[in-house]
N, CA, C and O of each residue as an XYZ file, in Angstrom:
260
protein
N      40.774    160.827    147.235
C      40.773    159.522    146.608
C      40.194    159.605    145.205
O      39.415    160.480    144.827
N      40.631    158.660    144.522
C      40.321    158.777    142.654
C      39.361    157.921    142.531
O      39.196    157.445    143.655
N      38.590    157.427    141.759
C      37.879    156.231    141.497
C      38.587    155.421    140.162
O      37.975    154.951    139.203
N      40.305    155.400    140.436
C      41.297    154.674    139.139
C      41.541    153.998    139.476
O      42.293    153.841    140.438
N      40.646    152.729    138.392
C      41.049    151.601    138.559
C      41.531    150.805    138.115
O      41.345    150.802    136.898
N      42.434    149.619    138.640
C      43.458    149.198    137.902
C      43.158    148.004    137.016
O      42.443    147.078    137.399
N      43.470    148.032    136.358
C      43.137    146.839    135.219
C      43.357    145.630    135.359
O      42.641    144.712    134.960
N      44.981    145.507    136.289
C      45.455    144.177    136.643
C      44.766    143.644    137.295
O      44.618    142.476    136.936
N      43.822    144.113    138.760
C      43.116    143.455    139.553
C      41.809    143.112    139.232
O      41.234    142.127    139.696
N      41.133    144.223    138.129
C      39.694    144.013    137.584
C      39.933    143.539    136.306
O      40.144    144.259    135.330
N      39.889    141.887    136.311
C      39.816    141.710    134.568
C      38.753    141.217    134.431
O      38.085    140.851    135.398
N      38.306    141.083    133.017
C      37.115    140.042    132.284
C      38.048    138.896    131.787
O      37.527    138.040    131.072
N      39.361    138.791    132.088
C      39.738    137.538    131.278
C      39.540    136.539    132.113
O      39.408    136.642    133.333
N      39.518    135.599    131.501
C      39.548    133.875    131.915
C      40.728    133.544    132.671
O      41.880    133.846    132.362
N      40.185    132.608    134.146
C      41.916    132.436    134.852
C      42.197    130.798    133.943
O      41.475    129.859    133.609
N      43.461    131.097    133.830
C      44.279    130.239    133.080
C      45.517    129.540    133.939
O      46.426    128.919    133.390
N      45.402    129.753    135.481
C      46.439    129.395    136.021
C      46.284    128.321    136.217
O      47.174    128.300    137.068
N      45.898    127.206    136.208
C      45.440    125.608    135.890
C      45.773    125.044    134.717
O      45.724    123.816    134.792
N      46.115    125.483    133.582
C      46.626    125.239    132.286
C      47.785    124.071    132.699
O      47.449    122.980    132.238
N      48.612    124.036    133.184
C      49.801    123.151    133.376
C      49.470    121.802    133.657
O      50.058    120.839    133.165
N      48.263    121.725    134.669
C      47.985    119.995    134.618
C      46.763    119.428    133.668
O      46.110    118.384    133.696
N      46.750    120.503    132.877
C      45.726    119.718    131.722
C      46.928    118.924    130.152
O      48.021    119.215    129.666
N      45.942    117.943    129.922
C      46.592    116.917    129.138
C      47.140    117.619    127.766
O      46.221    117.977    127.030
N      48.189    117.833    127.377
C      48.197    117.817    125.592
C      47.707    117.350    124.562
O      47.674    116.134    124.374
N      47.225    118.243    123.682
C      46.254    117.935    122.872
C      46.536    117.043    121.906
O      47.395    117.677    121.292
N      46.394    115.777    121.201
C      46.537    114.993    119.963
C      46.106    115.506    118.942
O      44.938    115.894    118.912
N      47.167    115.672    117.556
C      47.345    116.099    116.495
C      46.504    114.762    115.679
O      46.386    113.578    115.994
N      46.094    115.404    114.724
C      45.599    114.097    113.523
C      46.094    114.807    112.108
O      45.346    115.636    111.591
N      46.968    114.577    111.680
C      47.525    114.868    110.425
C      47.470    113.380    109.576
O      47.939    112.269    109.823
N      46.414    114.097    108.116
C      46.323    112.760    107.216
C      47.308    112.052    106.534
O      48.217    112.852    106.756
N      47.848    111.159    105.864
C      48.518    110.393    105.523
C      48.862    110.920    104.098
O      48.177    110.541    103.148
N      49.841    111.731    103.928
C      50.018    112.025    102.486
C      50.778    111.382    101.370
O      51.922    110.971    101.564
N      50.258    111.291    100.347
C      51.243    110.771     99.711
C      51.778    111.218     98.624
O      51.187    112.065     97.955
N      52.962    110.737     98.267
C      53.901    111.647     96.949
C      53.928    111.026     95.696
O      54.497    109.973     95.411
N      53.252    111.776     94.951
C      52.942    111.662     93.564
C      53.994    112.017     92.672
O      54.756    111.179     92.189
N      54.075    113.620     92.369
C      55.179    113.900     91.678
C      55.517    115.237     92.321
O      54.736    115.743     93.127
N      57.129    116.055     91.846
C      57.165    117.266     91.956
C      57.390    118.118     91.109
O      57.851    117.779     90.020
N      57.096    119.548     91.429
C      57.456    120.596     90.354
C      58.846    120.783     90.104
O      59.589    120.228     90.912
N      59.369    121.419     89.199
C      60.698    121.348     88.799
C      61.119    122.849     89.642
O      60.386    123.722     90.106
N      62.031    122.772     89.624
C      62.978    124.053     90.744
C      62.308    125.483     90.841
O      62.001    126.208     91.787
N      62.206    125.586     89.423
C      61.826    127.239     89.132
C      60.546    127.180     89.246
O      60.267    128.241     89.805
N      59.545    126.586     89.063
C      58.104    126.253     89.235
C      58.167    126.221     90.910
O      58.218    127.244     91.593
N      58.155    125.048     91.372
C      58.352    125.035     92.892
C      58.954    126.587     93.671
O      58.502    126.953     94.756
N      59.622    127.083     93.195
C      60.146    128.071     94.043
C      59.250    129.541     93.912
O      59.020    130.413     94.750
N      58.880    129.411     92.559
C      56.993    130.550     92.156
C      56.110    130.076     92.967
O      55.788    130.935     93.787
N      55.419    128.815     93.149
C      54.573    128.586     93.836
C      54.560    128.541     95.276
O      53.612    128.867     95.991
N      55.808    128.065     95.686
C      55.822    128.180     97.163
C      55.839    126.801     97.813
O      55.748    126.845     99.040
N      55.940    125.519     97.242
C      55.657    124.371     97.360
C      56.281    123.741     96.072
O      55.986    124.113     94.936
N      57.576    122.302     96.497
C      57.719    121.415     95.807
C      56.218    120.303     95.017
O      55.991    119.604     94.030
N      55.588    120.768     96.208
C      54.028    119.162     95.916
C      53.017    119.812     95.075
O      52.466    120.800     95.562
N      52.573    119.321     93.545
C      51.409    120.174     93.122
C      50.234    119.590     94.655
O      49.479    120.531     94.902
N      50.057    118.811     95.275
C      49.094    118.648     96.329
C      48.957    119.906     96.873
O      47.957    120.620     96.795
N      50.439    120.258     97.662
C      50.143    121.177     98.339
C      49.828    122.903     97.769
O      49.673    123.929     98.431
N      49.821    122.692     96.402
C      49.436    123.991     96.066
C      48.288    124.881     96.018
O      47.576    125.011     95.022
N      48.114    125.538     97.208
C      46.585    125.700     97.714
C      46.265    127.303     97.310
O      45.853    127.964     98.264
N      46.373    127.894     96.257
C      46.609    129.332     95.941
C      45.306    130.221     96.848
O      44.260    129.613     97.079
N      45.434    131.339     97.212
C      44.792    131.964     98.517
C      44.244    133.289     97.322
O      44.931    134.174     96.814
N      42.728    132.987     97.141
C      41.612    133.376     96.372
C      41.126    134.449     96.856
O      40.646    135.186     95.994
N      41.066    134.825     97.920
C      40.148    135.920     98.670
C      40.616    137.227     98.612
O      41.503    137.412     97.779
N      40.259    138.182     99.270
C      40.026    139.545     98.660
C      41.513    139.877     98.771
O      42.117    139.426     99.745
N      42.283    140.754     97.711
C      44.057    140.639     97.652
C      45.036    139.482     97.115
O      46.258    139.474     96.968
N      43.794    138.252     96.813
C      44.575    137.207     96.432
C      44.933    137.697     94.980
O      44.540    138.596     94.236
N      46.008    136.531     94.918
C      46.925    136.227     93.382
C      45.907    135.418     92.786
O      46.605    134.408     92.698
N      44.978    135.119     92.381
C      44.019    134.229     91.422
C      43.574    134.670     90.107
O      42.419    135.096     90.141
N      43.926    134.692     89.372
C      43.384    134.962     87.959
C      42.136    134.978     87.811
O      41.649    135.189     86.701
C-alpha cells in the first residue's frame, strides 16, 4: 500500500454545492451622463468615445507620460 493521496477527496476548498439557491446579487451602476465626444481618430487612440470614460492605467508598464 502507498500513502497517495488523492486530491479530489482531500481538499482545503470551500463546498460550493449550495450556490444555486442563494439570491443574485444587485448591481448599482451610477447614472452617467453625456457631455461630449471625441472625434473618430481620437476615440479610437484612446479606447473610449466619452472623455469621462478615459481612465488611462498609470502603474508600473503604464502608457502615462
Amino acid at each position: 500500500m502507498s500513502d497517495h493521496i488523492d486530491c479530489c477527496q482531500k481538499s482545503n476548498h470551500p463546498d460550493h454545492s449550495g450556490v444555486d439557491s442563494l439570491p443574485l446579487a444587485m448591481a448599482y451602476v451610477p447614472w452617467q451622463t453625456f457631455h461630449k465626444a471625441y472625434d473618430p481618430a481620437t476615440a479610437l487612440s484612446l479606447g473610449t468615445v466619452f472623455p469621462e470614460l478615459c481612465l488611462p492605467f498609470c502603474g508600473k508598464g503604464g502608457a502615462c507620460p
